[in-house]
C-alpha positions as a Markdown table, in Angstrom:
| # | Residue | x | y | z |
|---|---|---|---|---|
| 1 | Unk | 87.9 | 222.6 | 109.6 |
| 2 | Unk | 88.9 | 219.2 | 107.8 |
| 3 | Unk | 89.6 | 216.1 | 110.5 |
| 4 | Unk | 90.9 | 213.1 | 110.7 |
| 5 | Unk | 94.6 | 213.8 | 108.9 |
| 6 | Unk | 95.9 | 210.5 | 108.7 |
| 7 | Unk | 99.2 | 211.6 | 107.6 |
| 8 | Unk | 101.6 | 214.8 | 107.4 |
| 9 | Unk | 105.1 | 215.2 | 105.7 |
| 10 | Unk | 107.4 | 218.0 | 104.4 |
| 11 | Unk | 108.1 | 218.5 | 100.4 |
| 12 | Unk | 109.1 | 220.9 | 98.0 |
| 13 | Unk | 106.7 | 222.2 | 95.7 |
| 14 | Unk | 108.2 | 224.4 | 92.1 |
| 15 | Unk | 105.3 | 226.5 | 91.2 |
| 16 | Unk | 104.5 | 226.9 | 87.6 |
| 17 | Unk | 105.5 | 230.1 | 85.8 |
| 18 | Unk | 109.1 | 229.8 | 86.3 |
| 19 | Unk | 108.9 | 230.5 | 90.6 |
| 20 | Unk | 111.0 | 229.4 | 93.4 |
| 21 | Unk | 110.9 | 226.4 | 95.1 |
| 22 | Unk | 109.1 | 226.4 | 98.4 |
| 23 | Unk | 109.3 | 224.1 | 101.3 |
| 24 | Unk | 105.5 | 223.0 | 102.1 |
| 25 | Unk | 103.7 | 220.9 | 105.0 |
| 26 | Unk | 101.5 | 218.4 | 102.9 |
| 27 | Unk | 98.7 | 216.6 | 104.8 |
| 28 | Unk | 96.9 | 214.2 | 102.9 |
| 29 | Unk | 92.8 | 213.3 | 103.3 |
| 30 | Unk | 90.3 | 211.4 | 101.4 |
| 31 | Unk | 90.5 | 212.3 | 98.2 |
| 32 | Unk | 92.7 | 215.1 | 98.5 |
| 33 | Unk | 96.2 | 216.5 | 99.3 |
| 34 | Unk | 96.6 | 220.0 | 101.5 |
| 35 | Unk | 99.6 | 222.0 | 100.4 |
| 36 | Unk | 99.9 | 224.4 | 103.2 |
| 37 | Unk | 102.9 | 227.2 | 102.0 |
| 38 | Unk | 102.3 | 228.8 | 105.4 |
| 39 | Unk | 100.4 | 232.4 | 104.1 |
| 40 | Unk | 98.6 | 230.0 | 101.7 |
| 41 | Unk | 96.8 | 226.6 | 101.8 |
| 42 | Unk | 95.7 | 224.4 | 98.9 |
| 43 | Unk | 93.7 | 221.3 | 98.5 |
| 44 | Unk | 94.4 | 219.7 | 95.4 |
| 45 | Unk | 92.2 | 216.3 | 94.4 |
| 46 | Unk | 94.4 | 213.4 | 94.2 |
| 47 | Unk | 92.9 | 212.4 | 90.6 |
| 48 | Unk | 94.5 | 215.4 | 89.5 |
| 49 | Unk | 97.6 | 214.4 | 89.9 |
| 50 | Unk | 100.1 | 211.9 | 88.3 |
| 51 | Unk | 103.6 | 211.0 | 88.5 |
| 52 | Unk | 106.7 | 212.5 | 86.8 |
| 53 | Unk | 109.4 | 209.4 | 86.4 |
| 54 | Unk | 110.2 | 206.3 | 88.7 |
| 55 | Unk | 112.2 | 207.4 | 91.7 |
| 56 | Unk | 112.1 | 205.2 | 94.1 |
| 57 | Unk | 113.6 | 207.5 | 96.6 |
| 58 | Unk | 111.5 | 210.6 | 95.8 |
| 59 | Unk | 108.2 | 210.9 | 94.3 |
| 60 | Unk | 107.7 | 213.7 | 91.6 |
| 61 | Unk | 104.4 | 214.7 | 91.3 |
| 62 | Unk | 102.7 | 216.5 | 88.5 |
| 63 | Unk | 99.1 | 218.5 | 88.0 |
| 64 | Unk | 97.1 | 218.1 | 85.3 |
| 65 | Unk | 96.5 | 221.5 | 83.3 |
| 66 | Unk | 99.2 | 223.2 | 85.4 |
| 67 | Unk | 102.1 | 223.5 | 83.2 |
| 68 | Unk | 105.5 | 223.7 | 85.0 |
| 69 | Unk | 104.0 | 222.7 | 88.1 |
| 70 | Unk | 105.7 | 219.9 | 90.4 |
| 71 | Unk | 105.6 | 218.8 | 93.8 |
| 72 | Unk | 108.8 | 216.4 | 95.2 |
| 73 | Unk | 107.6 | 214.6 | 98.6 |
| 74 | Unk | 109.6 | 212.2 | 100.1 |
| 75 | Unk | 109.0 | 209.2 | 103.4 |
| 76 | Unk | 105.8 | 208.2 | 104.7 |
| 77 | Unk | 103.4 | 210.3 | 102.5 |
| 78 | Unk | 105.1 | 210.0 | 99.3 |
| 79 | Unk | 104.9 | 206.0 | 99.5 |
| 80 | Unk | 101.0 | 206.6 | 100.4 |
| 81 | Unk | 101.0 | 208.8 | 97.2 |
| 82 | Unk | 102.4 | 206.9 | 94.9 |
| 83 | Unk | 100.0 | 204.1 | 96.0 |
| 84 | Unk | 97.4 | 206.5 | 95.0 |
| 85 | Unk | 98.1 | 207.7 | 92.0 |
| 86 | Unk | 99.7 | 205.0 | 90.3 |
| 87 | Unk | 98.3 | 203.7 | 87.3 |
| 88 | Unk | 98.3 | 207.5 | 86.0 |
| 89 | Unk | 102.1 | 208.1 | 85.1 |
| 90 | Unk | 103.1 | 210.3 | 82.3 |
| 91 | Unk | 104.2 | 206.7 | 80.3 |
| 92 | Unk | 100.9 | 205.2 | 80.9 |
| 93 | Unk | 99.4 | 207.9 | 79.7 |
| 94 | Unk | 101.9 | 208.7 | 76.4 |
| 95 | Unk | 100.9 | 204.6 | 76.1 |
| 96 | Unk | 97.3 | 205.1 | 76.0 |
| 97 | Unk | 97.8 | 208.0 | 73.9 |
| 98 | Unk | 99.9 | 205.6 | 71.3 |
| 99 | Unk | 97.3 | 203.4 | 71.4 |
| 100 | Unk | 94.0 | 205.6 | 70.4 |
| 101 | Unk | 96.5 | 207.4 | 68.1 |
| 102 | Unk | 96.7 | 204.1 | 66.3 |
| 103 | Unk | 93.5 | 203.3 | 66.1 |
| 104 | Unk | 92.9 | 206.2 | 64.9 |
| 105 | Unk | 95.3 | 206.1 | 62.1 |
| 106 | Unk | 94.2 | 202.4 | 61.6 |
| 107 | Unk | 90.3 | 203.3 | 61.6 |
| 108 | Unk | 91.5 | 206.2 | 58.8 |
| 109 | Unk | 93.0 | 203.8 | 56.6 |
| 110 | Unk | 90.4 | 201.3 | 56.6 |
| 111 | Unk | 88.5 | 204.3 | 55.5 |
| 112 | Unk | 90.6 | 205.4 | 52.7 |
| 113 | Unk | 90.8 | 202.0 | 51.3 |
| 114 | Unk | 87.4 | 200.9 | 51.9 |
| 115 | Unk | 84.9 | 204.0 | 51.5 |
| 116 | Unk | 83.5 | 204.5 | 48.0 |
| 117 | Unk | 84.1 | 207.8 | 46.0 |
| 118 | Unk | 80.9 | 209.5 | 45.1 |
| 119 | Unk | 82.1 | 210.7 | 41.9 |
| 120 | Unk | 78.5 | 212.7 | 41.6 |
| 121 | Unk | 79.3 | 215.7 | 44.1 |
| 122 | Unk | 83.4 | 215.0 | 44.1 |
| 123 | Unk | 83.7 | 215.4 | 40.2 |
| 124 | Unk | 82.1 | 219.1 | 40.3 |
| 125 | Unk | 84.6 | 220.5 | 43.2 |
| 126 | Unk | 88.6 | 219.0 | 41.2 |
| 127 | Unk | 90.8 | 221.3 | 39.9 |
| 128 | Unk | 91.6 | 220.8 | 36.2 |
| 129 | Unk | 95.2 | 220.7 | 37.2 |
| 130 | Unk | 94.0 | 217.1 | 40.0 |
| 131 | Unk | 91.8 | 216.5 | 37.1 |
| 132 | Unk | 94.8 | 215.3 | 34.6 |
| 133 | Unk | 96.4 | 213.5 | 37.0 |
| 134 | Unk | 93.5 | 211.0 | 37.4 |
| 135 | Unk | 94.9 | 210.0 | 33.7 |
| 136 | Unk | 98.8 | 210.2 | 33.4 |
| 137 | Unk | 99.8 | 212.4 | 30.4 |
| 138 | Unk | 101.6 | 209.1 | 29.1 |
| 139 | Unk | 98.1 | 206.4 | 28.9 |
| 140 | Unk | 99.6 | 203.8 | 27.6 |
| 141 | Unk | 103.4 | 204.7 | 27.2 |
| 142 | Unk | 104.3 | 200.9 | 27.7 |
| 143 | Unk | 103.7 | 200.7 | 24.3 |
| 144 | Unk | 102.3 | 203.9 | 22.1 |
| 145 | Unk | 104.8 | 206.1 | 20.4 |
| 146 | Unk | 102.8 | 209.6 | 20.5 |
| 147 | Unk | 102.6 | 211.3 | 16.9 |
| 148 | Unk | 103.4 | 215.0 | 16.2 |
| 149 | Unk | 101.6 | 216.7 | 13.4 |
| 150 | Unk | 101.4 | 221.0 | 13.1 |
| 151 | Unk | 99.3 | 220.2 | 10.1 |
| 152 | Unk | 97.2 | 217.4 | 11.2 |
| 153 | Unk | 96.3 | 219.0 | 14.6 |
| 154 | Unk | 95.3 | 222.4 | 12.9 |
| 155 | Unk | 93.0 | 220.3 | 11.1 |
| 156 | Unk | 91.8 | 218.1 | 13.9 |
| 157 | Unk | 91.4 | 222.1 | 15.9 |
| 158 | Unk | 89.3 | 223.6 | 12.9 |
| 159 | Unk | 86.8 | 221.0 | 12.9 |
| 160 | Unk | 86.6 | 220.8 | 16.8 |
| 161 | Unk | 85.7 | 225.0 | 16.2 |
| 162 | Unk | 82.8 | 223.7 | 13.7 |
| 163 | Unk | 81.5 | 221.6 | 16.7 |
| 164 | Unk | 81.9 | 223.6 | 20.0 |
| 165 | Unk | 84.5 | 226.9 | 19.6 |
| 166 | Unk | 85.4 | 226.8 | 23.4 |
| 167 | Unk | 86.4 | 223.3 | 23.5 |
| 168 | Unk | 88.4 | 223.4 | 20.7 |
| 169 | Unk | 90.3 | 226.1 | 22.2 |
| 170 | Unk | 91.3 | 223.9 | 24.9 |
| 171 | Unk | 91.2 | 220.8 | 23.9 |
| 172 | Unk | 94.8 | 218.6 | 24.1 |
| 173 | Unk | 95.4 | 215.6 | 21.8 |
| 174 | Unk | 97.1 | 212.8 | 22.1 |
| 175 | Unk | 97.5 | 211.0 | 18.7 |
| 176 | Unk | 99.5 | 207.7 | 19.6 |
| 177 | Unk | 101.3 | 206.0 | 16.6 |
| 178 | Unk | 101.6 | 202.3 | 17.1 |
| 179 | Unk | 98.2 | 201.6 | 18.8 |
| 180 | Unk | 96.9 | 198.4 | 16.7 |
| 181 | Unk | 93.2 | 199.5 | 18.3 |
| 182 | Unk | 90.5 | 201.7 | 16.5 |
| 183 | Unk | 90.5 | 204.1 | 19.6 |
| 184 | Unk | 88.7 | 207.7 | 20.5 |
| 185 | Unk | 88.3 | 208.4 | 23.6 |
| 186 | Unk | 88.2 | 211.7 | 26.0 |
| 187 | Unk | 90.1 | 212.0 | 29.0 |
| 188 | Unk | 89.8 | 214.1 | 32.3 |
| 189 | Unk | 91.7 | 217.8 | 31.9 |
| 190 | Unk | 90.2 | 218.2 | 28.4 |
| 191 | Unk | 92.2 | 215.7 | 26.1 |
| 192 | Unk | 91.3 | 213.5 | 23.6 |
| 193 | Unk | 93.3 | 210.2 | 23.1 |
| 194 | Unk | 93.1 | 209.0 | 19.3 |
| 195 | Unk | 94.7 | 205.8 | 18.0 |
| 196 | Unk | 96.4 | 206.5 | 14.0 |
| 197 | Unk | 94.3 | 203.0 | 13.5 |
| 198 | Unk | 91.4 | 205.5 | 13.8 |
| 199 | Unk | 92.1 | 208.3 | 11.6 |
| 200 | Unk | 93.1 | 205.8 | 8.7 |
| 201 | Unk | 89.9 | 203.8 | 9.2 |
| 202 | Unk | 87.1 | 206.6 | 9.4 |
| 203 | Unk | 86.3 | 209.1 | 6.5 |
| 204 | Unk | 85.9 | 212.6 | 7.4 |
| 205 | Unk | 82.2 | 212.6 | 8.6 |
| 206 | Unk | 82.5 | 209.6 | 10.7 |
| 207 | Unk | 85.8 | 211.1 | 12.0 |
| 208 | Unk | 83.1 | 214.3 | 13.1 |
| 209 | Unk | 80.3 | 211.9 | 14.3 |
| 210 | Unk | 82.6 | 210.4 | 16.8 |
| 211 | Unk | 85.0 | 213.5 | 17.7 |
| 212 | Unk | 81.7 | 215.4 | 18.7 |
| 213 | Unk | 80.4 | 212.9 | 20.5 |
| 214 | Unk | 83.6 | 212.5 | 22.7 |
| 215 | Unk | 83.1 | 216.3 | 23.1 |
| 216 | Unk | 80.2 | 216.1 | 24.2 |
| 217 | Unk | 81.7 | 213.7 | 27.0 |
| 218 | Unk | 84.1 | 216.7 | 28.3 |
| 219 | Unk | 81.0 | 219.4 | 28.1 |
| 220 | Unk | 79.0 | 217.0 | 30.4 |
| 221 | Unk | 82.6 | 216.1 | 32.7 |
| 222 | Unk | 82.1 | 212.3 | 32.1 |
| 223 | Unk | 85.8 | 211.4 | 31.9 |
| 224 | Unk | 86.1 | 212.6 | 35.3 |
| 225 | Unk | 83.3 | 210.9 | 36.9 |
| 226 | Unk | 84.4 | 207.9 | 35.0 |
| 227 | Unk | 88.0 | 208.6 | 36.4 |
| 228 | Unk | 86.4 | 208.5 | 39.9 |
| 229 | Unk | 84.7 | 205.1 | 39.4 |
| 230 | Unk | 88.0 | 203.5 | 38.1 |
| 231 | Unk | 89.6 | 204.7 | 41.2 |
| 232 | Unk | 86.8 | 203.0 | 43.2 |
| 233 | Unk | 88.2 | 204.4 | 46.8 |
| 234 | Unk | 89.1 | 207.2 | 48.7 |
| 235 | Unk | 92.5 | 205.3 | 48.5 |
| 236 | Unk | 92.9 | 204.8 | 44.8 |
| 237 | Unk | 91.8 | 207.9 | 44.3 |
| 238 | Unk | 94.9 | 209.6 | 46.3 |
| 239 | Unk | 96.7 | 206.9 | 44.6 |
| 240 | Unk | 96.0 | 208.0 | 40.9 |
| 241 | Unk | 96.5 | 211.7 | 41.7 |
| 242 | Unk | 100.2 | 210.7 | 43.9 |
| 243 | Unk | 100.7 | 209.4 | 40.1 |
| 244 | Unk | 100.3 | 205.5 | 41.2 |
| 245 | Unk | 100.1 | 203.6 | 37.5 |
| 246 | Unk | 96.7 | 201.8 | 36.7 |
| 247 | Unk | 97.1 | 198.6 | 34.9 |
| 248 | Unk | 94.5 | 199.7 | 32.2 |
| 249 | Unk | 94.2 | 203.5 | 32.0 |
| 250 | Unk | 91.3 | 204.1 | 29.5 |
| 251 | Unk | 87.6 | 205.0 | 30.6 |
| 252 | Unk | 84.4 | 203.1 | 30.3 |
| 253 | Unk | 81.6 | 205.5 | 30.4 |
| 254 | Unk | 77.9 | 204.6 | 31.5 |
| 255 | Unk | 74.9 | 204.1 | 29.6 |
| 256 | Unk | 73.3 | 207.0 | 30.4 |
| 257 | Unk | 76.2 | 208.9 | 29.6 |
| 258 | Unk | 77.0 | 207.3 | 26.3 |
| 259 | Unk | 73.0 | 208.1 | 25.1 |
| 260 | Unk | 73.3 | 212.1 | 26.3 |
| 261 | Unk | 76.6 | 212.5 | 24.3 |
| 262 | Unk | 75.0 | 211.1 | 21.3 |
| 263 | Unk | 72.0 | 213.2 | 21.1 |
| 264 | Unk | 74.3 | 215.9 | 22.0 |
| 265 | Unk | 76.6 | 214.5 | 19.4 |
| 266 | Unk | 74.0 | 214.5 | 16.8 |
| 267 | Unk | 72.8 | 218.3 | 17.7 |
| 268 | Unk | 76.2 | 219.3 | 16.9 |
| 269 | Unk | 76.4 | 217.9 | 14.4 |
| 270 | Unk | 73.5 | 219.4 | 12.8 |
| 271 | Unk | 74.9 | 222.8 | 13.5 |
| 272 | Unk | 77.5 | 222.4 | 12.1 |
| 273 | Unk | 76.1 | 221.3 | 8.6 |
| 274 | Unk | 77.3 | 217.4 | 8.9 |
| 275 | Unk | 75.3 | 214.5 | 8.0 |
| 276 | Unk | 75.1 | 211.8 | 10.6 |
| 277 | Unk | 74.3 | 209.2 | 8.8 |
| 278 | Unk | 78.1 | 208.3 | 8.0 |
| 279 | Unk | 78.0 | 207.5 | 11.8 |
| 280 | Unk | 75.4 | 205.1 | 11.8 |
| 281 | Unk | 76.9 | 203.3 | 8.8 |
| 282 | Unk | 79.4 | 203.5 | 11.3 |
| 283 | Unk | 77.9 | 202.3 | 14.2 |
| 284 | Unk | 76.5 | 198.9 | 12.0 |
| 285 | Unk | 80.1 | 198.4 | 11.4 |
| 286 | Unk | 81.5 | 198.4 | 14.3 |
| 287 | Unk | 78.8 | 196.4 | 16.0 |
| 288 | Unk | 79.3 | 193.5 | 13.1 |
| 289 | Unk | 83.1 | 193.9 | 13.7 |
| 290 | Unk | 82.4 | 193.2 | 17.6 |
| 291 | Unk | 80.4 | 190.4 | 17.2 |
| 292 | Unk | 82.9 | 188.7 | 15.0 |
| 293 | Unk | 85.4 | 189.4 | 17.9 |
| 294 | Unk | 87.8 | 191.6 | 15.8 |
| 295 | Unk | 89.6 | 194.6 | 17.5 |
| 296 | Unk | 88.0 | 197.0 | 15.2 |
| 297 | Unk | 85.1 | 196.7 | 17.5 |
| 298 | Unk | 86.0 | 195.1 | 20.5 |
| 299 | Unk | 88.0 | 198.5 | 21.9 |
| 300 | Unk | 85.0 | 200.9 | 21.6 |
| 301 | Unk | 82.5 | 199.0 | 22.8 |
| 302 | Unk | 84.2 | 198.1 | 25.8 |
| 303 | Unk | 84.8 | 201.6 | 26.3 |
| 304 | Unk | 81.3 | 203.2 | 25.1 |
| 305 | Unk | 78.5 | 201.1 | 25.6 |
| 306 | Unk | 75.9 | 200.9 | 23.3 |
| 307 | Unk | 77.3 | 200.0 | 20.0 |
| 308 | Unk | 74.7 | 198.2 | 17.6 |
| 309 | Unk | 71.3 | 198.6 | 16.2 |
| 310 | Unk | 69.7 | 200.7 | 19.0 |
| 311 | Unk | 72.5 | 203.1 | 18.6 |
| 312 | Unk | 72.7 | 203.0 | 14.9 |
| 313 | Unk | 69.2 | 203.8 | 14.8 |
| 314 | Unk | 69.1 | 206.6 | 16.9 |
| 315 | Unk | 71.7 | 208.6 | 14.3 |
| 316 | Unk | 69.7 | 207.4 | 11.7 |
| 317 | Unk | 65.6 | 208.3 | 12.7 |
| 318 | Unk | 66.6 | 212.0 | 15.1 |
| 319 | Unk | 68.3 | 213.8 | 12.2 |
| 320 | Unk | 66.0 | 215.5 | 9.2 |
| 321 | Unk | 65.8 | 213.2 | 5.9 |
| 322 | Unk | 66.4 | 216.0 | 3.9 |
| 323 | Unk | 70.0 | 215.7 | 5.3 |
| 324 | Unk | 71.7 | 215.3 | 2.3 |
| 325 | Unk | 70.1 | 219.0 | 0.6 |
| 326 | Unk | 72.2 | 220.7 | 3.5 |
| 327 | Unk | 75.2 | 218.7 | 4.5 |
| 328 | Unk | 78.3 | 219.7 | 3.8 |
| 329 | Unk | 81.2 | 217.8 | 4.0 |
| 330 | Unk | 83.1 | 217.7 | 7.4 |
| 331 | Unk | 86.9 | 218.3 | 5.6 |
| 332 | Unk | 88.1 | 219.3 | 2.3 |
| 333 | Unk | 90.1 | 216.6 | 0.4 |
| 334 | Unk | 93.1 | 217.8 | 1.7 |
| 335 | Unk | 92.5 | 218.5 | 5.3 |
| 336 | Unk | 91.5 | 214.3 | 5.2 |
| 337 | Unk | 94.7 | 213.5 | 4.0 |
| 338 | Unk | 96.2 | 215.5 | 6.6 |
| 339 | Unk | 94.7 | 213.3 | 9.2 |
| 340 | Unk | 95.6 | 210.1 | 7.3 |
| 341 | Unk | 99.2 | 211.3 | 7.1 |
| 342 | Unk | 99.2 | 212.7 | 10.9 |
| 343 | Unk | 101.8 | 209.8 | 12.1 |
| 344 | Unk | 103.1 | 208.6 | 9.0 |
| 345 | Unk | 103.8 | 210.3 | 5.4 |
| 346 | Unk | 101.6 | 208.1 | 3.1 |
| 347 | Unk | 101.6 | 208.2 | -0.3 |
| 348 | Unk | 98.2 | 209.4 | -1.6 |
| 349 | Unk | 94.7 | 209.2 | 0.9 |
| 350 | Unk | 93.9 | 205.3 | 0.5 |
| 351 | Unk | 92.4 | 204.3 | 3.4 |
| 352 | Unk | 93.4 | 200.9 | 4.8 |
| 353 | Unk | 91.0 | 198.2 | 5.2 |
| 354 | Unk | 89.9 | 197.5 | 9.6 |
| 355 | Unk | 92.6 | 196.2 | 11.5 |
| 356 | Unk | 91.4 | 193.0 | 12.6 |
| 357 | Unk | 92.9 | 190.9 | 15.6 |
């Protein structure tokens, strides 16, 4: 039997589960509170307990985990009560709540903005449908006009099929007008982004050279890795697919990336019955135009690292030197000039000298 009851008081206690209110005799110990309902007594610990509102007349008394349940004592042993449990009212509680629900959220978006993306094990698991968002559909809209050509595209499609059949099949282009720059790129979702500058600069079996090795860039799922560095963050990454702009949308692939889509490049190629060595006449070029700071090869080799003699070289020595006994040329006459003429109507296939800046 419990002794020493230092206090007893009358109160109404509302049972949980929708019951009556009862009239109880409360006697309160150390530590806990005896609710005595006359064919049934109670101790409840007082740490289990907390207060309803502020009544100063009456104190309204709640039990944690006992939904519904509330006790209303009033005098002597209420005042003792409230002395005892205060510190553990419902707003103290919704305030401490608040407060680890903001760190929370603030600890989150420190994480969002701060933790890297490993584009490695993210790239494999995207949708293709999250995979074109990383890249708007309109790259560069602030100032490209994008071409439309039934003719030129069939064209651009029958050579793709010469190169890899299932990515020409779903392959999307996006041939853009008025870019001054000599641009081929790939982007994530299966596109290719080619500038008119490029198609008027290249003859058909550079044109090849560089269209396989950007396919070779979508076999290996390097625009989407490369997506996934641009976006840096968890943050920017949510960012891109929400459709936030970038300020520069294009890609810059890795080394390592660049030299596995040319020797991939340059296997296709060889299937396919097309002479790589256009492309390292290419290559020279474009690494003569960069030096001399012209446009012509400033964009690419931004973009795809690489560019010069190491690269040039590497079309030149993998292929067989009896090349030019097998190769056949990568378009017909006509299919060429349907590639020069893709944005405008030209008169005749003249090709125009490099843009230079």
């Amino acid at each position: 039997m419990r002794a020493d009851r230092s206090l007893s008081n009358y109160g109404i206690l509302i049972p949980s589960r929708g019951a009556s209110p009862v009239t109880v005799r409360l006697e309160l110990e150390s530590g806990e509170l005896m609710i005595d309902k006359g064919a049934q007594v109670e101790w409840v610990p007082i740490s289990t307990l907390r207060t309803v509102d502020k009544d100063p007349f009456q104190l309204k008394l709640a039990r944690k985990g006992w939904r519904g349940w509330e006790l209303r004592a009033s005098g002597a042993i209420a005042e003792t009560l409230r002395g005892r449990v205060e510190g553990r009212g419902r707003r103290l509680r919704w305030g401490a709540a608040k407060t680890w629900h903001i760190g929370l959220f603030v600890a989150t978006i420190l994480a969002v903005e701060l933790v890297k993306i490993p584009p490695e094990w993210l790239a494999p698991l995207l949708s293709s449908g999250i995979e074109r968002r990383l890249i708007p559909e309109d790259v560069r809209s602030d100032y490209a006009n994008y071409c439309k050509s039934a003719r030129g595209e069939g064209v651009l499609r029958s050579l793709l099929s010469r190169l890899d059949p299932g990515v020409a099949k779903s392959v999307r282009f996006h041939v853009v007008g008025n870019e001054p720059a000599f641009l081929i790129t790939s982007l994530p979702g299966d596109r290719l982004y080619i500038s008119n500058a490029f198609l008027t600069t290249t003859n058909p079996d550079e044109l090849a050279a560089l269209l396989a090795h950007e396919v070779a860039h979508l076999r290996n799922g390097d625009p989407t890795r490369a997506a996934l560095r641009a976006s840096g963050t968890i943050g920017a990454f949510i960012g891109r697919i929400a459709g936030q702009r970038q300020p520069e949308q294009l890609l810059a692939f890795s080394a390592d990336e660049e030299r596995r889509a040319d020797q991939q490049a340059v296997s296709m190629l060889i299937a396919a019955r097309i002479s790589t060595l256009p492309a390292a006449n290419l290559f020279e070029r474009m690494d003569q135009e960069r030096q001399a700071n012209r446009s012509f090869g400033k964009e690419q080799y931004y973009m795809h690292f690489g560019f010069g003699d190491d690269r040039a070289k590497l079309w030149r020595d993998i292929p067989d030197k009896s090349a030019s006994y097998w190769a056949r040329p990568a378009l017909s006459q006509g299919e060429g000039d349907a590639l020069f003429n893709y944005c405008y109507r030209n008169i005749g296939p003249r090709r125009k000298a490099l843009p230079r800046s």
